[in-house]
N, C-alpha and C positions, 0 to 999 in steps of 0.2 A: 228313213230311206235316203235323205238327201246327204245325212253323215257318211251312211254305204258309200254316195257315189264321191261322196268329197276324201276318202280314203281310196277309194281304189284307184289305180293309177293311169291317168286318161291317157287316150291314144297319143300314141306320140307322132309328131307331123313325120309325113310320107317323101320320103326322098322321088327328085325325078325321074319320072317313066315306072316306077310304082304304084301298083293300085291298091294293094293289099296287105292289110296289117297282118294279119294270121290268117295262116293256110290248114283247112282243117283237114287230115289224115284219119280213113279209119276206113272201117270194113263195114258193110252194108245190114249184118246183122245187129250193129251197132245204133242203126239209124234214130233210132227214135232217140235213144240216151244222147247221141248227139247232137242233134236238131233243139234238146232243151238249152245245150252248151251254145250252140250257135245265135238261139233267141236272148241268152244273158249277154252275150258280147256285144252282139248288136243295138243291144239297148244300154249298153254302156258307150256306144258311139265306134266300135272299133268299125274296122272295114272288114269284112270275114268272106275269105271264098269255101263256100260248101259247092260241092259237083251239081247238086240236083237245082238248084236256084242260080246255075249262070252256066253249062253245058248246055250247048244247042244239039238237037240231034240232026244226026249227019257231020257232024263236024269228026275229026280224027279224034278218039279218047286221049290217046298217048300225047299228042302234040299239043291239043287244048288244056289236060295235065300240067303239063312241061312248060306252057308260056304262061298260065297263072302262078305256079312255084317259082318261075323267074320273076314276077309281079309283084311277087310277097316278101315281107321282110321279117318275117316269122315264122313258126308251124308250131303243130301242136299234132303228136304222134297218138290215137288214141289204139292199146292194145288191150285185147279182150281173151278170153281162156282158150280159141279154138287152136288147137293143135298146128292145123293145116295151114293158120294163118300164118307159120316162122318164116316160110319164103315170103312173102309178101309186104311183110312186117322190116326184116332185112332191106329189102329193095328200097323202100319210101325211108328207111332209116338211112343207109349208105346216102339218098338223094340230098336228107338233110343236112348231115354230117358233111359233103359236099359243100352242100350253099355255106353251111356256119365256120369252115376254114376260109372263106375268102373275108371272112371280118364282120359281112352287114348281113348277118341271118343267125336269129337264135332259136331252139324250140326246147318243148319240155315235149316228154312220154308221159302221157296216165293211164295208166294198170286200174281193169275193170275186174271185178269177178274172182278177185283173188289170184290173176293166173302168174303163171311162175313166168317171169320176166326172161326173153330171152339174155344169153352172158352177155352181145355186142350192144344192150339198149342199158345195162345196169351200172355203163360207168359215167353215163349223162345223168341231167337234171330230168327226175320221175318223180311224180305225186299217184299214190297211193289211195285209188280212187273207190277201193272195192265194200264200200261202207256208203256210199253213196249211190243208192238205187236209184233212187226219185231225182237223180239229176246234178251237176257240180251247183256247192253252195258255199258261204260262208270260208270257211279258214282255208278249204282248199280252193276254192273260186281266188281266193285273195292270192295265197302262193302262188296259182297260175301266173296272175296277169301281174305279181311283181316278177314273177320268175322270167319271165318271158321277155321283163325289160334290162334283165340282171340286177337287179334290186332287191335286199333284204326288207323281210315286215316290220314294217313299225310297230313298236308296242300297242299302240290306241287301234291300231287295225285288228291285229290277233284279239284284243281285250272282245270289241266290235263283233268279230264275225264269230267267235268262242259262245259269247251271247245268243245270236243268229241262231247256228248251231245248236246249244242243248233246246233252244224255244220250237224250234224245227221239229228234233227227236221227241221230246216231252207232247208236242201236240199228237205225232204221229201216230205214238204212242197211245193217246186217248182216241184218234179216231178207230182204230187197230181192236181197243176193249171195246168200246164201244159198237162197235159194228159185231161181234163178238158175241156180244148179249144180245143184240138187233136194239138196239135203243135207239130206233129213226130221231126222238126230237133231239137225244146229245148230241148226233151226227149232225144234225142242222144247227144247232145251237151253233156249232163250235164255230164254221166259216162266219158264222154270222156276230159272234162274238170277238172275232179275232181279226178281221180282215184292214183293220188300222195297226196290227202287229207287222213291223220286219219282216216276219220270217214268211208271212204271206203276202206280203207287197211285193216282196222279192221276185218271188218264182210262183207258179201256176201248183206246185207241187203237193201243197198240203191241199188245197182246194180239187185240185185233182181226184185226189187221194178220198175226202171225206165225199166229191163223187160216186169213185166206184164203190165206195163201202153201201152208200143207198143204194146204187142197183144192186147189190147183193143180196141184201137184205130184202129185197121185193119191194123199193120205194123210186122207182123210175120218173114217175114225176116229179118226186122231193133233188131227184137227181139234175134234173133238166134246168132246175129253178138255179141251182148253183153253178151249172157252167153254164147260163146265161151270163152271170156275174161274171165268171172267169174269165168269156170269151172277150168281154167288152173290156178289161185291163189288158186279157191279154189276148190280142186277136190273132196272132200267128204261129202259136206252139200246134203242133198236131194233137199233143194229149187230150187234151178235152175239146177235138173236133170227134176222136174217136171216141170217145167215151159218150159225145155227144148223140152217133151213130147206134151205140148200145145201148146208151136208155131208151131212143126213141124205139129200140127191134122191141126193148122187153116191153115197152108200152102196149108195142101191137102196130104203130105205125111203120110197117117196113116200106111203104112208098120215101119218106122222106129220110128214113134210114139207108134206104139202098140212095138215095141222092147222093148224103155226106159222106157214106165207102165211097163211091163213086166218083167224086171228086177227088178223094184222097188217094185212088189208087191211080189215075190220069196226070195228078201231080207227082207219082214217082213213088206213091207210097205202097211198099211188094214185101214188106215183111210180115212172117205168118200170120199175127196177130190181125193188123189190117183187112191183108186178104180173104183170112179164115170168118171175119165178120160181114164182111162184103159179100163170101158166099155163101153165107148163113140168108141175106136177104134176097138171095135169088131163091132159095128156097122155099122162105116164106110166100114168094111171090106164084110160086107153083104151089104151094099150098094153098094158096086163094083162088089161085085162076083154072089148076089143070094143065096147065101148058107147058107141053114137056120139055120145049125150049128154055123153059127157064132153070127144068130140072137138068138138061144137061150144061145150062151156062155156069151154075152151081156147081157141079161135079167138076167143070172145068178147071174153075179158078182152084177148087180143093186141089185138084190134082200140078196145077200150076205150081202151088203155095210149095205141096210136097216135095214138088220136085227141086223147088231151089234152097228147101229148106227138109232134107231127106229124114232127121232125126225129130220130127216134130208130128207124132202120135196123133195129134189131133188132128190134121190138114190131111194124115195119111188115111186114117179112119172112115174118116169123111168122102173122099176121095173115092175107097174102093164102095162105100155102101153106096153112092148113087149111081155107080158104073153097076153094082147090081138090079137098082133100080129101075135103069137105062136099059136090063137083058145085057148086058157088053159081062156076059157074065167072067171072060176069059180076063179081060183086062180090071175086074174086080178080084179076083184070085191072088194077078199080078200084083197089084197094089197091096190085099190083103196079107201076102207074105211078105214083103216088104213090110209092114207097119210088125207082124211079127215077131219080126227078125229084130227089129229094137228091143224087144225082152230074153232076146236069147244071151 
């Protein structure tokens, strides 16, 4: 680990009236994949503006934008496959493109998801991120943060994170058959065998990972027990607070399940997955008690999730059956064709 951090290339000092080494760019459906991005730079010492950990509300979006990008001496463009996203994508690019002609601002684009790079983003520096699910690691984490300084890789770095890298895929891999067969002790074995490895010191990810495979597999305690460990390395990723939230539902405990949604969603955390768990423990909660209130605070968030997230079956599904639930039979219809229409 310590070779990691004596290879990658420390933040460099902040010119005055600067606050900000990298400005992070991206679209909200992106959030979670970036928040891992944002938790590795941060512990590599840079300074990082993400919106949701320094936006006050009330404050102007545009103008509170606009004075941290003038703050920063870098960005980092993050583009994802939605179609919708070109105008937007355009805007924050032109903004860079901008800063980087006056001399003191560089950024790189990373392509998620395979998506086809818009033409005005493919004659700058892009990394090629869409093999990476579980989060930037290794060779491409490296090309970031030299790219960013305009510095090519040193040999012992690429050698280093190349390592990282297949140790990464290779374990993945095993937890992936493994959880496959349902083989709960490989699936505990492995964090437990590996957690002095690189490739899990680094990042939450594999640990994560051989998480959700035990709750899959119907071992939510065996689940719990490992992002205990996570959380205590790593205590600020949301992945394994959410996943923390899902073992304890399939436990049975949705009191302290509906807690960690809860918190996570008051923090800014509103993408499906999130949400859809969060009002999964409003249900439970009506399930125990009878209280229709909670059957409709359920329904709500589904219908919330739906809404900001209109291609997502699951939140829409959800949505229209408790609005049946509720008698709201007209606006269960509504939703029901809607959720539809995504198979048409």
């Amino acid at each position: 680990m310590e070779e990691f951090f004596r290879l990658a290339p420390a933040p460099w000092a902040l010119a005055a009236g600067r606050k900000w080494h990298i400005f992070l760019s991206y679209r909200s459906t992106q959030r979670k994949w970036v928040l891992g991005l944002y938790d590795i730079l941060t512990q590599l010492k840079y300074q990082v503006f993400m919106d949701q950990f320094v936006l006050v509300g009330g404050q102007g979006l545009a103008s509170s934008l606009g004075d941290n990008l003038d703050a920063s001496e870098a960005g980092i463009l993050v583009w994802s496959a939605r179609s919708e996203d070109s105008a937007w994508c355009r805007k924050e690019y032109d903004s860079f493109e901008s800063r980087e002609s006056s001399g003191d601002f560089k950024f790189v684009a990373l392509r998620l998801n395979s998506a086809p790079l818009p033409g005005f983003v493919q004659g700058t520096l892009w990394i090629d991120c869409s093999e990476e699910r579980d989060g930037l690691s290794g060779i491409s984490l490296l090309r970031l943060l030299y790219g960013l300084q305009g510095k090519p890789l040193p040999e012992q770095a690429v050698r280093l994170a190349t390592q990282i890298d297949e140790a990464a895929k290779n374990d993945m891999a095993a937890i992936r058959s493994a959880a496959s067969a349902k083989h709960v002790e490989e699936i505990v074995k492995l964090p437990a065998d590996r957690r002095d490895d690189l490739a899990w010191r680094f990042s939450p990810a594999l640990s994560c990972a051989a998480a959700q495979a035990l709750i899959s597999v119907g071992s939510p305690q065996q689940a719990l027990r490992v992002l205990d460990s996570v959380r205590a390395v790593f205590p600020a990723p949301i992945r394994p607070r959410q996943l923390t939230g899902l073992a304890l539902a399939r436990s049975g405990d949705w009191k302290q399940a509906k807690a960690v949604f809860g918190e996570l969603y008051e923090l800014g955390e509103r993408d499906p997955e999130t949400v859809g768990m969060y009002a999964r423990t409003w249900m439970d909660a009506y399930q125990a008690t009878g209280d229709r209130l909670l059957l409709r605070r359920s329904r709500d968030l589904y219908a919330e999730s739906f809404a900001s997230a209109p291609d997502n079956y699951y939140t829409g599904i959800n949505a229209a059956s408790k609005s049946i639930f509720l008698d709201e039979i007209e606006v269960g219809m509504r939703l029901g064709k809607q959720v539809g229409a995504l198979d048409a």
